[in-house]
C-alpha positions as CSV (number, residue, x, y, z in Angstrom):
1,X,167.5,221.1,76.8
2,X,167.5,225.2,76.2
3,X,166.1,224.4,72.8
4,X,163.4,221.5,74.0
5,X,162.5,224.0,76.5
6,X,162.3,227.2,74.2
7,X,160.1,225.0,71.6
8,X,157.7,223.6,73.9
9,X,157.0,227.2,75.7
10,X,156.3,228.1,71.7
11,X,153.8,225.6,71.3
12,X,152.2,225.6,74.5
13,X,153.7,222.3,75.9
14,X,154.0,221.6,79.9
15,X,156.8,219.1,80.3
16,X,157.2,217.8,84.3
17,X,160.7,218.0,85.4
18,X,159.7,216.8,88.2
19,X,158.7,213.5,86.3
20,X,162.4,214.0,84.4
21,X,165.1,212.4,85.6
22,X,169.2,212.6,84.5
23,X,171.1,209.1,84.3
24,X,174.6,209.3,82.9
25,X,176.2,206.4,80.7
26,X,179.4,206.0,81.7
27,X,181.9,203.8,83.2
28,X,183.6,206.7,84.9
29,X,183.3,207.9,88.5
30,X,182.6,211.5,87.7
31,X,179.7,212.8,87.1
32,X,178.3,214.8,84.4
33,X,176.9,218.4,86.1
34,X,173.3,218.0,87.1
35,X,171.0,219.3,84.0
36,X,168.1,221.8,84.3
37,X,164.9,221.9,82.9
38,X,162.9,225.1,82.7
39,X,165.0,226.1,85.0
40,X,164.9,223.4,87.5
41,X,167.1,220.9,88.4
42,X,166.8,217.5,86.8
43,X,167.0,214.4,89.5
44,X,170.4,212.2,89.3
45,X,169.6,208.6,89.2
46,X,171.9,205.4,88.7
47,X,169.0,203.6,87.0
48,X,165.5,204.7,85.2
49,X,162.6,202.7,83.6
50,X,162.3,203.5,80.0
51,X,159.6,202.2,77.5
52,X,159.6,199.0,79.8
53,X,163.3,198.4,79.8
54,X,165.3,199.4,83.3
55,X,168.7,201.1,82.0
56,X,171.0,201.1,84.3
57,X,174.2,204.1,84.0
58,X,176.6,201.5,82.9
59,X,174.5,199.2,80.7
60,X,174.8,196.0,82.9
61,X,171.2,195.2,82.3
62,X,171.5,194.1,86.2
63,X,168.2,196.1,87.4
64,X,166.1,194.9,84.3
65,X,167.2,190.9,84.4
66,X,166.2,191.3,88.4
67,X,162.5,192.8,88.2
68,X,161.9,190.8,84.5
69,X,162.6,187.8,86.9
70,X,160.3,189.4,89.9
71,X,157.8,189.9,87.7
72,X,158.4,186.5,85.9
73,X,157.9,185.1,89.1
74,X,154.6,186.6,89.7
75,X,152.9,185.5,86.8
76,X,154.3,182.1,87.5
77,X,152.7,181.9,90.9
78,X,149.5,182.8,88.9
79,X,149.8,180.2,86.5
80,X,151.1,177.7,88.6
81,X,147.9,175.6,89.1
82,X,147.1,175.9,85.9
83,X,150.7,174.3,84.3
84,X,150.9,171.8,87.5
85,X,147.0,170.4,86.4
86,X,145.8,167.1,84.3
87,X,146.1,169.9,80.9
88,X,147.9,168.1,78.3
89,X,151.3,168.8,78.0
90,X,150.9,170.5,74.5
91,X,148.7,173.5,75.9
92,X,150.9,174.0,79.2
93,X,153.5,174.9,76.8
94,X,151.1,177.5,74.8
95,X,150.3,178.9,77.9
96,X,154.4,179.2,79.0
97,X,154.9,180.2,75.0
98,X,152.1,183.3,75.2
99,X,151.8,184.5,78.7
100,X,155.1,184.2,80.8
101,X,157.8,184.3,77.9
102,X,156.4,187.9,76.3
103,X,156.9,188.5,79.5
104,X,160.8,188.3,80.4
105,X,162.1,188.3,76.4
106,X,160.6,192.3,75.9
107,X,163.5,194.0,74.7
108,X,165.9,191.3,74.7
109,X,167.2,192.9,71.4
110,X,169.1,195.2,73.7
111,X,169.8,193.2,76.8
112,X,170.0,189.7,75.2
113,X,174.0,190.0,75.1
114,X,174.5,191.0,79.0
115,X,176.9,189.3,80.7
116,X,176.3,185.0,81.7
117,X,175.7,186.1,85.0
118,X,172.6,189.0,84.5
119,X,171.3,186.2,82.2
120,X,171.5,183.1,84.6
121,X,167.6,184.5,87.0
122,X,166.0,184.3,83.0
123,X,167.4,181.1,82.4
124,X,166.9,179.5,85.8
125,X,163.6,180.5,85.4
126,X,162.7,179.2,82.2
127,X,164.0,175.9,83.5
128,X,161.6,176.1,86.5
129,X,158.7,176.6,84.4
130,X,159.6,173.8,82.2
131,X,160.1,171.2,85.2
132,X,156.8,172.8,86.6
133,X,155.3,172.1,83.6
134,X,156.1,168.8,82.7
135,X,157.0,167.3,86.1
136,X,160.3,166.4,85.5
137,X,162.3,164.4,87.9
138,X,165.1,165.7,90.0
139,X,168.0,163.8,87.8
140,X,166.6,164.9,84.5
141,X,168.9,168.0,83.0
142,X,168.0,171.4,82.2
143,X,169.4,170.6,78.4
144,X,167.2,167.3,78.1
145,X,164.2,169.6,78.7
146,X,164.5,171.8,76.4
147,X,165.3,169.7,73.6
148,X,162.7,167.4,74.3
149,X,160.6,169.7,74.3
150,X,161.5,172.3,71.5
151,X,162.5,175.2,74.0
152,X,165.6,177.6,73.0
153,X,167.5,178.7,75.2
154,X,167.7,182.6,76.1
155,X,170.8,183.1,74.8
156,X,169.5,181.4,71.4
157,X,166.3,183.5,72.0
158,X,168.1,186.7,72.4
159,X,170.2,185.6,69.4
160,X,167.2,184.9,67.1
161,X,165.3,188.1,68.0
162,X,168.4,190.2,67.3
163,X,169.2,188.9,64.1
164,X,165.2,189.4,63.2
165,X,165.5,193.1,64.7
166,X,169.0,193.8,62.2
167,X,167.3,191.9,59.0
168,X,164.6,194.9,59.8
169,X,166.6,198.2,60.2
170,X,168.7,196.8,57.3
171,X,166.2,196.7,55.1
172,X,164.4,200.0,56.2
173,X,163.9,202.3,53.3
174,X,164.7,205.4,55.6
175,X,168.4,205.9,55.5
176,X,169.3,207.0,59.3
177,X,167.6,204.0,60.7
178,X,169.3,201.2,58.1
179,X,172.4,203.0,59.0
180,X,171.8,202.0,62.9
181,X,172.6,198.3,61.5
182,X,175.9,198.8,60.8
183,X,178.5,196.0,62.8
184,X,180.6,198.3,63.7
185,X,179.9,202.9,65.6
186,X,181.7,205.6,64.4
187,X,185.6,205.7,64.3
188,X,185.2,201.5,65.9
189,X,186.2,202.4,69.6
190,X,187.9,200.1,71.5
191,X,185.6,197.7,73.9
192,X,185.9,197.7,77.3
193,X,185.6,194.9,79.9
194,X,185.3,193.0,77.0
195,X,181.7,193.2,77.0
196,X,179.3,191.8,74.4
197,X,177.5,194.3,72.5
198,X,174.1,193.6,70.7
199,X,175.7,192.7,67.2
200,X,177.8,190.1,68.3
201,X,174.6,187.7,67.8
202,X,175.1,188.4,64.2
203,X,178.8,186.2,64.5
């Protein structure tokens, strides 16, 4: 941070620390010592909002499935007279297709491997839109809908994204970012909580 600050002074750049915040990745209690920034003391938070994707400190993908799903819900409420009209069935799903799932699968590279439970709001949702959509009956299953009507899951979603996303920094012609597709990180650590990690799509 010493040498972000000296080289921006240089060059005449004003970074905000009040705008910066600190979050710490880690499954332990203690924290890391609170970081300063020309000077000043960089705000402690448990989660932040980066490019779009919430990050919680342990990478639970908790806070980002919940407001993707808020905010899922929103647009749905916007939409809804729209997919619940006479429209023909085909162009309710281009609507679902274009608007509302953009909306929920950004970054699901990353978060697409969070545990079942993070994953269930996405999922139930999809299904809601689905039996808005089509006007399902009550006894008609989740899995019936989406087969019938040609709509992976967001597990297989998050799979086929990932794989894409690996098939690119693989082939990358710049050596430190086709390195980044590597199955395994330095020295293979052992997992903890026996969480999934991005690459496992790739099984």
């Amino acid at each position: 941070l010493n040498l972000i600050s000296n080289w921006t002074q240089k060059w005449k750049i004003k970074i905000n620390e009040n705008k910066s915040v600190q979050i710490n990745f880690s499954l332990k209690k203690n924290e890391c010592p609170q970081l300063l920034l020309n000077n000043s003391p960089i705000t402690i938070q448990n989660v932040t909002k980066y490019l779009g994707v919430h990050l919680d400190k342990r990478l639970t993908w908790a806070q980002h499935t919940k407001q993707k799903r808020k905010q899922s819900n929103s647009r749905l409420h916007l939409l809804r007279p729209l997919l619940s009209s006479s429209m023909n069935l085909k162009n309710k799903i281009l609507i679902y297709k274009t608007i509302i799932t953009p909306l929920w699968s950004y970054g699901i590279q990353i978060w697409g491997q969070a545990k079942p439970s993070n994953i269930r709001p996405i999922q139930a949702f999809q299904s809601i839109c689905l039996r808005q959509i089509t006007g399902a009956p009550w006894y008609m299953t989740n899995d019936a809908l989406h087969k019938d009507l040609q709509i992976p899951t967001v597990n297989e979603i998050a799979t086929h994204h990932y794989i894409k996303f690996h098939s690119k920094l693989h082939s990358n012609q710049n050596p430190l970012i086709s390195r980044m597709s590597s199955i395994t990180i330095p020295n293979n650590p052992p997992r903890r909580l026996k969480r999934k990690w991005p690459r496992d799509a790739l099984a």
